[in-house]
Structures are given as structure tokens and as C-alpha cells.
C-alpha positions in Angstrom: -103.4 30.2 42.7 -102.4 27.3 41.5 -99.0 25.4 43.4 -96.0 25.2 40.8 -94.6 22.0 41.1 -90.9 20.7 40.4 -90.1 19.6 37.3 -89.5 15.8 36.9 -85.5 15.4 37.4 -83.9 14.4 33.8 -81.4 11.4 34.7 -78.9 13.5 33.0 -79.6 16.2 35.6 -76.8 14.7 37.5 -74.7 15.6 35.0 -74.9 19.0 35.2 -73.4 19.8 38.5 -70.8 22.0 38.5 -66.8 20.3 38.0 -63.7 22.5 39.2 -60.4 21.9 38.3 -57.7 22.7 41.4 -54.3 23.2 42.5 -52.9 23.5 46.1 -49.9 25.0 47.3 -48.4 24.7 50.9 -46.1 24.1 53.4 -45.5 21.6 55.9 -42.9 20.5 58.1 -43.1 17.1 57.9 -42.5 15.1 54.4 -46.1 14.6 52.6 -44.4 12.5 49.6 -45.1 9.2 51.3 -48.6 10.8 53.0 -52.0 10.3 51.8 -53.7 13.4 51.4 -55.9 12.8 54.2 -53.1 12.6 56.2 -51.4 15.8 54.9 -54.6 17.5 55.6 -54.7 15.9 59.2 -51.3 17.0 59.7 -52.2 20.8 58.5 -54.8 20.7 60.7 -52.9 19.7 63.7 -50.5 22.8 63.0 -47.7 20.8 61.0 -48.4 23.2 58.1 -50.6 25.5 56.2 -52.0 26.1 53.3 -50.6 29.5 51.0 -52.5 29.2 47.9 -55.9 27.0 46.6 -56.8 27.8 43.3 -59.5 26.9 40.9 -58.4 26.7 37.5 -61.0 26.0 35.4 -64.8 25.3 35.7 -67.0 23.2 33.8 -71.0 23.1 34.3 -71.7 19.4 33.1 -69.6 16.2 33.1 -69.7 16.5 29.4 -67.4 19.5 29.0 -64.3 17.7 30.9 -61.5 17.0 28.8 -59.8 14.7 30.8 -61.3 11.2 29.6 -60.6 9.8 32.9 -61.4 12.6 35.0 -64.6 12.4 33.1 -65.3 8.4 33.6 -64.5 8.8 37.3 -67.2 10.9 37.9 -69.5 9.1 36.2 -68.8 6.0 37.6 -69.0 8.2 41.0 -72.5 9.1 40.0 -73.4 5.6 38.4 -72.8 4.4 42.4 -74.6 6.9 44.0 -78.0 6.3 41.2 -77.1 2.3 42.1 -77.5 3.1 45.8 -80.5 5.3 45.7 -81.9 2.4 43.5 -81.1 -1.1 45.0 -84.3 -1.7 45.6 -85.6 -1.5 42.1 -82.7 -4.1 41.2 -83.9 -7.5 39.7 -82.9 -9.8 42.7 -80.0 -11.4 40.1 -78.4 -8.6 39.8 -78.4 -7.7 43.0 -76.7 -10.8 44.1 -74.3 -10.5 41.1 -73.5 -7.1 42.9 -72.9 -8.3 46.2 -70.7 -10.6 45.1 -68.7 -7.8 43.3 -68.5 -6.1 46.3 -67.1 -9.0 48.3 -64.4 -10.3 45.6 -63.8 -6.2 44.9 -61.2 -6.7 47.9 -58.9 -9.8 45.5 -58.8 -7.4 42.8 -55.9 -5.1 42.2 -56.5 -1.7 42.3 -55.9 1.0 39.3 -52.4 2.7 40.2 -53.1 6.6 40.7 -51.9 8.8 38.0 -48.9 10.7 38.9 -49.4 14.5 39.6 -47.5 16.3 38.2 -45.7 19.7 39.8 -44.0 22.0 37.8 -40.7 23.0 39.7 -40.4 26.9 39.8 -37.0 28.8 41.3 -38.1 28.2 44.9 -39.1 25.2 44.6 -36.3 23.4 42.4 -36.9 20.3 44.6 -40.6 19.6 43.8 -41.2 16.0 43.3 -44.8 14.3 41.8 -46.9 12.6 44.2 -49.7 9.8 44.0 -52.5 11.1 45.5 -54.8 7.8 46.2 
């Protein structure tokens, strides 16, 4: 009996992961406002809070079926990276250069300010306040 064998991998394959859309509810007692959320999540962990609700919203199966434009170019610049990193070594030795010195100067360059996230203020929660998550 012949072995079946794995399909070549389209370069659009990537694209077809699954994409979930999420809100998170909580409680802390410290203020996250001025927290990354790597450091709200460190301070959960170390018992300064908990989580009460983690909800998925929606779910898209491809990159494609995002609404959000920039949601959708995020990812695909996520992606682009990884494929770029799998790949260096294919690169012609130009480019490669020209990316390294990307990389270096990427430090002078002003970052993208975060979007704002927005949180709907319900009768508990009259004080709610919108956060940049970076």
C-alpha cells in the first residue's frame, strides 16, 4: 500500500488559521489603567485579582474574513515576519543587509500609538475608563 503523502503547503495556507475575537472581564485590586497587560496578567497571577468572564465573540477561519482592516494587516504583517524568518536564508544577500539595517534603525523610529479600547460602562461599572493595551 502505497504511503500518502502531505500535500504541498499553499503560501496562503497560513492564512487560514483560525482568528478569534475577545473580551475580558475582571477584577483587581490594584489600578491596571497605567499597566501593561502583561503586567495585569502578572499581577492576577500573583493573587492581586482574577479573572470573572473571557469571552470569544466572534470567529473567523481565514485572515480574509476580518473586518477590522487593521486587525487584518497586523496579522499579516505577523505572518509576513514569521515566512521572513523561516526564510532568511533564501534572501538575496542585499536585501538581507537592507533588513538588518531596518532592524537596527527600527529602535529611532516612533512607534504606531495603540488604538484605544474601548469599554462600554454598564450600572456597575459606571467608572470604566478605555485603556491602551500595547
Amino acid at each position: 500500500m502505497p504511503e500518502a503523502s502531505a500535500p504541498p503547503k499553499n503560501p496562503t495556507d497560513e492564512h487560514r488559521e483560525k482568528y478569534f475575537s475577545f473580551q475580558i472581564k475582571g477584577w483587581t485590586n490594584f489600578d491596571p489603567m497605567a499597566k501593561t497587560l502583561a503586567r495585569v496578567a502578572e499581577g492576577i497571577e500573583h493573587g492581586g485579582g482574577f479573572l470573572t468572564l473571557v469571552e470569544v465573540l466572534e470567529v473567523k477561519e481565514d485572515l480574509a474574513s476580518i473586518a477590522d482592516e487593521e486587525v487584518r494587516e497586523c496579522f499579516a504583517n505577523i505572518l509576513a515576519a514569521k515566512r521572513l524568518v523561516k526564510n532568511v536564508h533564501e534572501l538575496p544577500k542585499e536585501l538581507l543587509e537592507e533588513l538588518r539595517s531596518a532592524l537596527k534603525s527600527e529602535v529611532d523610529v516612533p512607534k504606531k500609538p495603540p488604538t484605544l479600547a474601548s469599554i462600554s460602562p454598564t450600572a456597575d461599572e459606571s467608572g470604566s475608563r478605555g485603556k491602551h493595551w500595547p
